[in-house]
C-alpha positions as CSV (number, residue, x, y, z in Angstrom):
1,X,0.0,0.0,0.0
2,X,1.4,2.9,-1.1
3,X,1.2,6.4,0.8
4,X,1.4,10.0,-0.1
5,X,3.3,13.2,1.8
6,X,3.8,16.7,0.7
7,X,6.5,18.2,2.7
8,X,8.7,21.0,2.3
9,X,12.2,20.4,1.7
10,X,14.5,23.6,1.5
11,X,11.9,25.7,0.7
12,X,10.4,23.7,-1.8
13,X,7.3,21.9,-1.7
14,X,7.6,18.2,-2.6
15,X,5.0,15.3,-2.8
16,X,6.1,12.2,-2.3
17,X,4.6,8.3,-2.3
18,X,6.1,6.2,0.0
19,X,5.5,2.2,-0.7
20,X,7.2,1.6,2.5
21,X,6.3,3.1,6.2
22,X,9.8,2.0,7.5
23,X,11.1,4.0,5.0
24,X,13.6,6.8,7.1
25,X,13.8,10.7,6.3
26,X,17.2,10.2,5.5
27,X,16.5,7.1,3.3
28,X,14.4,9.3,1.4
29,X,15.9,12.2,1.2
30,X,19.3,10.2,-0.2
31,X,17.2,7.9,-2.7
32,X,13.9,9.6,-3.7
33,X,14.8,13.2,-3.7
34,X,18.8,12.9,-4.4
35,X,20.1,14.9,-1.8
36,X,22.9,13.1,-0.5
37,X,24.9,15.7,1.4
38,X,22.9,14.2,4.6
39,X,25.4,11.4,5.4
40,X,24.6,7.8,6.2
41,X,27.1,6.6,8.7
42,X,25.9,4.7,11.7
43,X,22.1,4.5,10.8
44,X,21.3,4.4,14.6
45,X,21.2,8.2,15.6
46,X,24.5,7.7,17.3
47,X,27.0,9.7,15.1
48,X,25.0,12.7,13.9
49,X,26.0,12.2,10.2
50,X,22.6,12.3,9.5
51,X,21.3,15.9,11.1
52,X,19.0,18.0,9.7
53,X,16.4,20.4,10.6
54,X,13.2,19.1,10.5
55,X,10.7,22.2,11.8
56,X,13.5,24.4,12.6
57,X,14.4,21.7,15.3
58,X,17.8,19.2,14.8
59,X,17.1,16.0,14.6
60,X,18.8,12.6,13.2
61,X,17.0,11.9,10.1
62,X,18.1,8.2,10.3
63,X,15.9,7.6,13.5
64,X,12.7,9.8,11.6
65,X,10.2,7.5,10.0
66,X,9.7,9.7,6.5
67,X,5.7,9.3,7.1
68,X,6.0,11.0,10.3
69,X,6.8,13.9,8.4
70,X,3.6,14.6,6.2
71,X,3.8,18.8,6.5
72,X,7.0,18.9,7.7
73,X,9.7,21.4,6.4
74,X,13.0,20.0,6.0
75,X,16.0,21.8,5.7
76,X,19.2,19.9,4.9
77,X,23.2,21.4,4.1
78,X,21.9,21.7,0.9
79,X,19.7,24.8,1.9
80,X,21.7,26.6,3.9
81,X,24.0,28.9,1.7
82,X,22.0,31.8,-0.3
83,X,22.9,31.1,-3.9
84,X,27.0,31.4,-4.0
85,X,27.1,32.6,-0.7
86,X,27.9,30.0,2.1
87,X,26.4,30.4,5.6
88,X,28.1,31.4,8.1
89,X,28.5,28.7,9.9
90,X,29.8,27.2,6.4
91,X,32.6,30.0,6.1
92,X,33.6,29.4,9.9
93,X,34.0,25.6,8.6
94,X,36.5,26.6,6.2
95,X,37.8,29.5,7.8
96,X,38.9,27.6,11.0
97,X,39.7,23.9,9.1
98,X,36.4,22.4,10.9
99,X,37.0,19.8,9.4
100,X,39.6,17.1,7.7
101,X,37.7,14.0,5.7
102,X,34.4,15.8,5.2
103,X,32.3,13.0,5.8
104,X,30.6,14.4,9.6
105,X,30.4,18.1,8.3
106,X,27.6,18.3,6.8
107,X,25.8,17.3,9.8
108,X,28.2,18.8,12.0
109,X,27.0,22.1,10.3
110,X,23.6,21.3,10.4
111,X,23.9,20.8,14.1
112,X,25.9,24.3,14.4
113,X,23.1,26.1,13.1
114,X,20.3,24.4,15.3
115,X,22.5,25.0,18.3
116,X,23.5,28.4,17.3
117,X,19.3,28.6,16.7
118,X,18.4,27.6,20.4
119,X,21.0,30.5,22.0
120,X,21.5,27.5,24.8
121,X,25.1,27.8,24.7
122,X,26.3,31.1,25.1
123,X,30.0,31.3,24.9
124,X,31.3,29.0,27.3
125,X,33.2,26.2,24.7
126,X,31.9,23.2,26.9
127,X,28.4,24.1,26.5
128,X,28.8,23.9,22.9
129,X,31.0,20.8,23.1
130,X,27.9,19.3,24.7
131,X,25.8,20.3,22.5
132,X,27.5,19.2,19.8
133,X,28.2,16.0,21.1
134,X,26.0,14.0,19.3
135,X,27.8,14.9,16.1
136,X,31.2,12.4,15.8
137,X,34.2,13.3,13.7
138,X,36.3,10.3,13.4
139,X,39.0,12.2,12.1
140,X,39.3,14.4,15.4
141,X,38.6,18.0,14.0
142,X,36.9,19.3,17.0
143,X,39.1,22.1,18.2
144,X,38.6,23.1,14.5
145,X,34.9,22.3,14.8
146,X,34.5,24.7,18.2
147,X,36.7,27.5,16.9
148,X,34.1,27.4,14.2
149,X,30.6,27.4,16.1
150,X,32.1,30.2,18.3
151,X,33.0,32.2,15.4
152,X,30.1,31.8,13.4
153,X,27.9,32.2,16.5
154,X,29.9,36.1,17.5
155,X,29.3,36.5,13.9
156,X,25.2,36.0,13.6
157,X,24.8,38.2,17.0
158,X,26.8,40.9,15.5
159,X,24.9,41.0,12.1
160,X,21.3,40.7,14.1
161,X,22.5,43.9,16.4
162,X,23.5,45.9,13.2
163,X,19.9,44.8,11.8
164,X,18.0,45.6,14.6
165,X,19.9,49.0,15.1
């Protein structure tokens, strides 16, 4: 039995049949709708590889049943930048080598922005270690990957005090 879902991925509306309710967001956002900078790596929410933003929340999208997301909107790395020009949590990335394979960043960037998005962390570098926690980097970039979210995060408050001045 076959089942339809419109959701919103990255600002566009998609509709979607689904011919199988185990089917994961992830699954179908790698298969059906070809956006494959979401990583599969563990495929049991333990690595963060798989993080996007599904109602302006983080979330692993390997533990998301793609059903349970009939209305949703969906924003994966490959909605973040604004045409050619990168987020800034994607410049951080690069500016402060977050990063060595590539294979966690995308999530890990995902997870930057939700975390950046809550305003939990503050400054203090072990609250954002924690809350980045979930993310792994088997390669061991995380001083890169903490020099980045603080960056990025002074960054966003100064450009939303110059806005709202």
């Amino acid at each position: 039995m076959s089942h339809s879902i419109t959701l919103t991925v990255n600002g566009k509306p998609r509709e979607v049949e689904i011919d199988d309710t185990r089917v994961t967001l992830l699954d179908l956002l790698r298969e059906r709708l070809h956006l494959t900078g979401t990583k599969k790596g563990c495929d049991r929410g333990q690595c963060g590889a798989c993080t996007v933003h599904l109602d302006g929340r983080r979330i692993n999208s390997c533990l998301t049943l793609a059903l349970s997301c009939d209305g949703a909107d969906v924003l994966t790395i490959e909605g973040v930048a604004h045409g050619d020009a990168l987020h800034p949590v994607q410049a951080a990335f690069i500016a402060h080598d977050g990063f060595q394979c590539g294979f966690c960043t995308p999530g890990q960037i995902m997870s930057a922005i939700g975390l950046i998005q809550e305003g939990q962390t503050g400054d203090d570098p072990e609250r954002v270690r924690e809350a980045m926690s979930g993310n792994l980097c088997r390669c061991g970039a995380y001083a890169g990957i903490l020099e980045a979210v603080l960056d990025a995060q002074d960054r966003l408050r100064e450009a939303n005090q110059r806005r709202s001045a």
